[in-house]
N, C-alpha and C positions, 0 to 999 in steps of 0.2 A: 504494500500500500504506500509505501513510503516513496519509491519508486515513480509510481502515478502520479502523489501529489508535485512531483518536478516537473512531470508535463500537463500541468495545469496552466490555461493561460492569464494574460491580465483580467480577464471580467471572474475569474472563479470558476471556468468552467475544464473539463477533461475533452482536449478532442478526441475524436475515433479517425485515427489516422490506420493503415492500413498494418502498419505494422503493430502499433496497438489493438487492433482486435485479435490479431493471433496470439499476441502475449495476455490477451485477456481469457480467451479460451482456453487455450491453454494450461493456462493456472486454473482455470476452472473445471475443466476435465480432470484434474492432477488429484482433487477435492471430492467428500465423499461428506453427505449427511448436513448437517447444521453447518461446517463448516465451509462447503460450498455456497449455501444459502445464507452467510455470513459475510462472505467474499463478492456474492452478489448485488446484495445491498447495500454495501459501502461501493462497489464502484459505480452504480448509480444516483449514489448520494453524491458521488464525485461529479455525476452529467448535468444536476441541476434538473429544472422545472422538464417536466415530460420527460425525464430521464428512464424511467418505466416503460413507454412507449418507443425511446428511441434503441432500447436495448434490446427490448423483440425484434425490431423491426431490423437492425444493422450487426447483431448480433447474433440472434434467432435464439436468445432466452426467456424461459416459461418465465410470465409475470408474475402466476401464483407463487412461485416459488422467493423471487423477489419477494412478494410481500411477507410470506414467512420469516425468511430475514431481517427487513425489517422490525417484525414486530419481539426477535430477541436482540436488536441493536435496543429498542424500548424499552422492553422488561427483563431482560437478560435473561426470561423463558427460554429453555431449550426446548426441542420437541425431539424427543428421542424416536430413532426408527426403526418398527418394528414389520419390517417384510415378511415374517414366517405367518405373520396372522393377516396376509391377504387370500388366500385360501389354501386349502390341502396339493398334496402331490398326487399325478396321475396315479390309478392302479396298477400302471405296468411299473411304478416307482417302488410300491411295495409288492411285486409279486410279478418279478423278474419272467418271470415265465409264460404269462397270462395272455399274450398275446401269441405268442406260439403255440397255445395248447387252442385258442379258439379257432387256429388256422387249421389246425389238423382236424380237429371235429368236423369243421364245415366243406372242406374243400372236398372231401369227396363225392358231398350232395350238391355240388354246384355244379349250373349249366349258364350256359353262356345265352349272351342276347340272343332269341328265336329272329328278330326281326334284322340281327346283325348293324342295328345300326350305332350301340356303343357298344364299347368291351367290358364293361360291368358282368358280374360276376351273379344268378340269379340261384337263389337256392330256397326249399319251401320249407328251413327249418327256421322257428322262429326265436328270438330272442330268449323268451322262459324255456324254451325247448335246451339252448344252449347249456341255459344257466345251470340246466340239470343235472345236462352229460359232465358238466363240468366239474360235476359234485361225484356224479357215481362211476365218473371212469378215468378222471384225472387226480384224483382223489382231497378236492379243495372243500374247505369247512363251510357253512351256510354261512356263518358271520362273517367269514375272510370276503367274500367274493360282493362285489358292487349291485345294485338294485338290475333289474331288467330293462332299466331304461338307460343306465349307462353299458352297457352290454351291446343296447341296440346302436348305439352311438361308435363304437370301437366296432361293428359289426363294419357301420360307415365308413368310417376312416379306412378299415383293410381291402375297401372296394367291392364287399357282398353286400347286394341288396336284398336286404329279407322281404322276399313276397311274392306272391302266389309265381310258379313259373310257367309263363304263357304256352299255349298248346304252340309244337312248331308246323310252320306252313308246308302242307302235303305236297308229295314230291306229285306231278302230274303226266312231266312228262317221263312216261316207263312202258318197256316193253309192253305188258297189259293196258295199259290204253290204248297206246298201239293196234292191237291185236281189236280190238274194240273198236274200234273207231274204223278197220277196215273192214270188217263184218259189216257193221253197221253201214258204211259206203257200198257195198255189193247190194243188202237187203233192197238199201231207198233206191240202187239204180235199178234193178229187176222190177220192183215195184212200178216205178215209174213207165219203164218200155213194155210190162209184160200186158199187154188184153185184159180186164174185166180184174182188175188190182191195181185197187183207190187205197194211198198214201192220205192218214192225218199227224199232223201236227197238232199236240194239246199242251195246256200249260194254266198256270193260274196267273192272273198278275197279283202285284200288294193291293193292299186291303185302301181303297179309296178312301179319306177323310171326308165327308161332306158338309159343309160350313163356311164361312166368310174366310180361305183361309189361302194365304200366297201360294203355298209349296215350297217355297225356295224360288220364286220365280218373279217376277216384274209384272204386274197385271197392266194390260195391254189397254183396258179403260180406265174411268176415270174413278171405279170403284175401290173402296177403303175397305182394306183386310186389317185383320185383329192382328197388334204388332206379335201376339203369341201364340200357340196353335192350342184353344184351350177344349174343351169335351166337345168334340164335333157331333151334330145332329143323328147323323148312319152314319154305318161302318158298311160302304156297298163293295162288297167282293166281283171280283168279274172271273168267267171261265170263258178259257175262249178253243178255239178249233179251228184249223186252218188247214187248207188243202193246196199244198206247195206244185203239184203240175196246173192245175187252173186257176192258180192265184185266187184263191178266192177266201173269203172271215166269216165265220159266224162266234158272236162276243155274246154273253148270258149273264144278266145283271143280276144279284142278287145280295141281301139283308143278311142272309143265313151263310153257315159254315158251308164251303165248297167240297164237299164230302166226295168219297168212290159215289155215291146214290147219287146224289145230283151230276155227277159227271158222266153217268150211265143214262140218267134221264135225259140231258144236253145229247146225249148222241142218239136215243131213239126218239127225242122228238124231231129232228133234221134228217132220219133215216130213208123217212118217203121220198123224198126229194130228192136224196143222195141215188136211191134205188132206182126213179126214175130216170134221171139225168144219165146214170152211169153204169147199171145194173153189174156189180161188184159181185164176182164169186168170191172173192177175198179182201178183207181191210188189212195195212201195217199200220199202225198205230206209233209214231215217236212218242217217247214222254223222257221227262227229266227225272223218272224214279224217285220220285217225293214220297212224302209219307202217306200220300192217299190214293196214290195210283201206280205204287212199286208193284213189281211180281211177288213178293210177302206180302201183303194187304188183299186179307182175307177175303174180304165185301166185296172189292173192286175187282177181286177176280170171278168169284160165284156172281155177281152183275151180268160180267163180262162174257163169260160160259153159259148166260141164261139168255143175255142177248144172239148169244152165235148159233145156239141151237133153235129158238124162234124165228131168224129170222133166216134159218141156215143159207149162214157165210161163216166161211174162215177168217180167224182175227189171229194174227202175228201181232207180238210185242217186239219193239226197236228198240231200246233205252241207249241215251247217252252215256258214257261214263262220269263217276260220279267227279264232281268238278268242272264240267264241261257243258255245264246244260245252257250255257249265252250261244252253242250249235245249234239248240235247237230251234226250227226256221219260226216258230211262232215267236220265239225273241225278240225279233227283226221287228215284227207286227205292234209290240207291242212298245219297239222305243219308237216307231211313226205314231201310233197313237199317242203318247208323251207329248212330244214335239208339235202334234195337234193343238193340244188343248194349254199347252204353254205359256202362263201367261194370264190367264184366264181363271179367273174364280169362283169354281163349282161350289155354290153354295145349296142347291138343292138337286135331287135325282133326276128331275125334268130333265134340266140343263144338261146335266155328266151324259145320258144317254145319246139326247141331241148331238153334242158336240160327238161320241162316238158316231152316231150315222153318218155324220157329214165326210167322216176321216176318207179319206184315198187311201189305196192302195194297189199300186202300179193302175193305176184309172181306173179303180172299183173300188166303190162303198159297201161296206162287209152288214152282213145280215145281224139286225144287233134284236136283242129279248132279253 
């Protein structure tokens, strides 16, 4: 200090010359507890008025700490410091071990991201699950070992994320699709070239909301949809059938669950007509092997075996494989229908129908009920 007050100038004040900030820090670095913070506020006693301010700013010293100092240059209060009572030491501080015994338990149930897009670590044991093994195979005390929330935290830190692990995305393309998918191209070509063997296409779409309500879409007049999609008026299901050599749709509106029974009634009531038109010794039938019209669904096949023998014709099942059913050609049909009504705010059944009849498809309007 003694030092400074020699470069003190005529008005009383200490400059901050370049070389005196490093001899300031310096010595302030060198310093430890009160006595830094003692060192501190006598050299800002030395700066004069805003000498507090000019010291953070030119120096880049905590003011608080200043003022601590000052207030034992006043009372000659020390403040003694006590760092071990700012909190506890990690677990892995007392119990050396603890993070290598949580790596061995878990790493053998870990799987990696399904979706591949980080490297994180997914495993479906959960933190009290850990805490367990940790107790009955690593042999730690219930008291030694931390709560399950610090647990889940060092889970963290080691890069496993505890929770559920996603199912991974099925492999599609394999030999057995393959093999499926060529059948299936043979079936619909014979179908198609052979005489008196009518190809359909079935499918169900989603379940329509009926109500004031956007879609996810930009409504195309001037009408006001509800900014949220709240308990819509019906739930109107549609079934549709489609007949890919003559291009042609029949869509069936309906309140009720699209059941194997209603999808058997949809085809014998369009039957006369088909019979006429076409007189079919044989139907193939595509479907997307859903849950209502698989070849395991009991209904939809005794339907199906009570329709062939009535109205004797032979009925072939086609099924896509499983993953693959955007093949099947009513797909197509039903994102032109979308793209129809786009835009447009089906808020009652009138309307949804309507806008169904009007739809094209390759220049024809499909037969809608």
């Amino acid at each position: 200090m003694t030092q400074l007050k020699n470069l003190i100038n005529a008005d009383g004040i200490l400059e901050l010359t370049p070389q005196i900030k490093k001899f300031l820090n310096q010595t302030r670095n060198a310093l430890n507890g009160a006595e830094k913070r003692l060192f501190m506020a006598r050299t800002v006693d030395l700066l004069g008025k805003g000498g507090q301010r000019q010291a953070e700013r030119e120096l880049g010293w905590n003011r608080k700490l200043i003022r601590k100092g000052f207030k034992k240059m006043r009372t000659g209060i020390v403040c003694i410091d006590n760092f071990q009572s700012r909190g506890r030491q990690p677990t892995e501080h007392h119990l050396p071990n603890f993070l290598a015994d949580i790596t061995e338990i878990v790493k053998p149930f870990c799987q990696t991201d399904p979706t591949f897009i980080s490297t994180n670590l997914y495993s479906p044991i959960t933190a009290a699950e850990v805490r367990t093994r940790l107790i009955e195979q690593k042999g730690y005390l219930d008291e030694q070992l931390p709560t399950r929330r610090t647990i889940s935290t060092k889970l963290d830190d080691l890069n496993f994320k505890l929770r559920k692990v996603a199912k991974c995305k099925p492999k599609k393309k394999i030999p057995e699709t393959d093999a499926i998918f060529k059948n299936l191209h043979h079936v619909n070509k014979v179908a198609d070239e052979m005489q008196g063997v009518l190809r359909l296409s079935i499918d169900t779409k989603a379940t329509i909301d009926i109500g004031p309500f956007s879609r996810n879409g930009r409504c195309r007049t001037n009408n006001k949809s509800c900014d949220h999609d709240f308990e819509p008026e019906y739930h109107l299901k549609t079934f549709g059938i489609h007949l890919p050599e003559p291009d042609e749709n029949y869509f069936f509106f309906t309140l009720s669950n699209v059941t194997a029974d209603f999808m058997i009634d949809c085809l014998e009531d369009i039957w006369p007509e088909l019979q006429q038109r076409f007189n079919p010794h044989t139907i193939v039938i595509n479907g997307d092997n859903g849950p209502e019209n698989n070849s395991h669904r009991r209904q939809f096949i005794n339907r199906l075996v009570g329709f062939a023998l009535s109205k004797q014709v032979s009925v072939e099942l086609a099924y896509y494989p499983p993953y693959h059913s955007k093949y099947n050609p009513i797909e197509r049909v039903w994102g032109v229908l979308e793209n129809h009504w786009n835009g447009e705010i089906l808020d009652s059944i009138e309307k949804t129908i309507g806008f169904a009849k009007t739809m094209k498809w390759n220049g024809k309007n499909p037969i809608v009920k």
